[in-house]
C-alpha positions as CSV (number, residue, x, y, z in Angstrom):
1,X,137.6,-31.5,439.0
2,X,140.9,-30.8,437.3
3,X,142.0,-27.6,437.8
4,X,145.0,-25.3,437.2
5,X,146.2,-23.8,439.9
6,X,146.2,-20.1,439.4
7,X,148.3,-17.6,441.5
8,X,145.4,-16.1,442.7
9,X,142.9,-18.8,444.4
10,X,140.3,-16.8,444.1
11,X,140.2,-17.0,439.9
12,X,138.7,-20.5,438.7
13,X,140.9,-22.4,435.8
14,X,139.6,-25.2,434.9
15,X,140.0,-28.0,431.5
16,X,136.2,-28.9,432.4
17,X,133.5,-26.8,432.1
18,X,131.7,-24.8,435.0
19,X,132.5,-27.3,438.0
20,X,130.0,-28.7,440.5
21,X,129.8,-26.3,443.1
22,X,130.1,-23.2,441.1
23,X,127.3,-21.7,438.8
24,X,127.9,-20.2,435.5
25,X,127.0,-16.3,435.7
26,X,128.1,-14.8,432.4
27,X,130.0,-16.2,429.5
28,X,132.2,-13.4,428.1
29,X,134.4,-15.1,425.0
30,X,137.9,-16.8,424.4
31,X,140.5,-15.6,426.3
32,X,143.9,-17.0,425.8
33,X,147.6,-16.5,426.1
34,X,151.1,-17.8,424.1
35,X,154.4,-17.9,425.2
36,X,157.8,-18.6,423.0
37,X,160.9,-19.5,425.1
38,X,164.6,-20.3,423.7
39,X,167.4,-22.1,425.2
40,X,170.6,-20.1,426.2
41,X,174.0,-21.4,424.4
42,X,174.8,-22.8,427.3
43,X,171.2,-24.7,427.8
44,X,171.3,-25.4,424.2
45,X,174.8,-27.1,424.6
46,X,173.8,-29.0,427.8
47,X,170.5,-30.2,426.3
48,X,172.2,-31.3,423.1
49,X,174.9,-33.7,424.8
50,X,172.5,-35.1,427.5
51,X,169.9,-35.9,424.0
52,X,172.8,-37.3,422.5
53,X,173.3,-40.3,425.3
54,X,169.7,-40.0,425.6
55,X,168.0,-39.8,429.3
56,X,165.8,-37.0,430.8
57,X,166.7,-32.9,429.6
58,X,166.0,-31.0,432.3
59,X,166.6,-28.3,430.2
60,X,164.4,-28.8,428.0
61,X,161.5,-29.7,430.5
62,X,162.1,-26.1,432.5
63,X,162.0,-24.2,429.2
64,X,158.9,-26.1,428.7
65,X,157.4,-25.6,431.8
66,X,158.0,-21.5,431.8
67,X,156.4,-21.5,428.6
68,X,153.4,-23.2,429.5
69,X,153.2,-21.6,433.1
70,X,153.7,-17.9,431.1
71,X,150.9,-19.2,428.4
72,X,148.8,-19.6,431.5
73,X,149.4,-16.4,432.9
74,X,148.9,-14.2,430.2
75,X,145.2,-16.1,428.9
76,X,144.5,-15.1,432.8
77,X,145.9,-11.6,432.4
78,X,143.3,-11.0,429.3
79,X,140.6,-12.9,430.5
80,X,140.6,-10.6,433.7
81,X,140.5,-7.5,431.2
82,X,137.5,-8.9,430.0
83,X,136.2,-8.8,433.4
84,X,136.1,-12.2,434.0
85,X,136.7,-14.2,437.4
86,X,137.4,-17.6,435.4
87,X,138.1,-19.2,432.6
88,X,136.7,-22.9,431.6
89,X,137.4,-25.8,429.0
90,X,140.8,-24.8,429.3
91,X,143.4,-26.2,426.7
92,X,147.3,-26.1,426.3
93,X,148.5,-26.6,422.7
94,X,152.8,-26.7,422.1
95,X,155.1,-26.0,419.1
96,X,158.5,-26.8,418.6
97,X,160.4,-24.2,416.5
98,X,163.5,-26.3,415.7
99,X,165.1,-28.1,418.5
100,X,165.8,-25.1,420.8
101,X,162.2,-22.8,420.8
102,X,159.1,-23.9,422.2
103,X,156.2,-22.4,422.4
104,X,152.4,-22.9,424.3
105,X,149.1,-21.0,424.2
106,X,146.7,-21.7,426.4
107,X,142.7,-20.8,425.7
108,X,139.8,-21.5,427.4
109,X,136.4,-19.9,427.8
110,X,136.1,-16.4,430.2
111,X,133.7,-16.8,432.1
112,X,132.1,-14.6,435.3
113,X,130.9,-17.9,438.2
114,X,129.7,-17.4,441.7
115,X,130.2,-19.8,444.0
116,X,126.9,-22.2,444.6
């Protein structure tokens, strides 16, 4: 099973559908969540030379990673509005907004499961 860990491990995320061991209850709709993030000057400035002699940004990959981590969490935050306790078939999709703004959403299927 690929899963996503969630902060709370009692809310199943999932990229497949309703794992084995878990039975599909209700299906309640799309839930999903986006997040834009921007390099500081001083990020932007650091990223810039170390792409310029070319090697890893670490920069980059942490403004990366908060934005899909904070996608994530908000497609949890609605999908528990809904009144789910998981959400399936989850995807991550990313933009770039010139070289310094990323941003993710994250969507899946809110679902209500019981474990089997």
């Amino acid at each position: 099973m690929d899963k996503i860990m969630s902060k709370d491990p009692d809310f199943l995320i999932c990229t497949t559908e309703v794992p084995q061991g878990y039975k599909l209850v209700k299906v309640l709709g799309i839930a999903w969540g986006s997040e834009v993030k921007a390099k500081s000057a001083k990020g932007s400035a650091a990223a810039t030379l170390r792409g310029f002699l070319g090697g890893n940004v670490p920069e980059l990959q942490n403004m990366a990673m908060e934005a899909r981590r904070g996608s994530v969490d908000k497609m949890v935050q609605q999908a528990r509005k809904m009144g789910a306790n998981g959400v399936v078939g989850v995807s991550l999709t990313g933009f770039t907004f010139r070289h310094d703004i990323v941003e993710f959403i994250a969507y899946g299927t809110a679902v209500i499961v019981e474990k089997a």
